[in-house]
N, C-alpha and C positions, 0 to 999 in steps of 0.2 A: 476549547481551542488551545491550540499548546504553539510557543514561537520556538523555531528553528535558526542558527546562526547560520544558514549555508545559505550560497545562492537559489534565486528559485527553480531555475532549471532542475539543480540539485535534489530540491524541495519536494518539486514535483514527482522525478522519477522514483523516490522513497515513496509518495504515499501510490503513485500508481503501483509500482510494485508492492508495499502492504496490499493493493486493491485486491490485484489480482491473484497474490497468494492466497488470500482469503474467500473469493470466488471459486479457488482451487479447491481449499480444504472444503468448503461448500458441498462441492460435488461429490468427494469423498464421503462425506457424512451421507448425503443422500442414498448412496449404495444399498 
């Protein structure tokens, strides 16, 4: 687990967005 100094809002849409870049690249690979 790693602390972040931002609000969680903040927080949040960083690791959703890492989520779903990496569901991205997923599919990539999968090709």
């Amino acid at each position: 687990m790693f602390k972040i100094s931002f609000p969680p809002s903040v927080q949040f849409f960083s690791i959703e967005t890492l989520y779903k870049q990496t569901i991205h690249l997923d599919h990539l690979f999968e090709r």
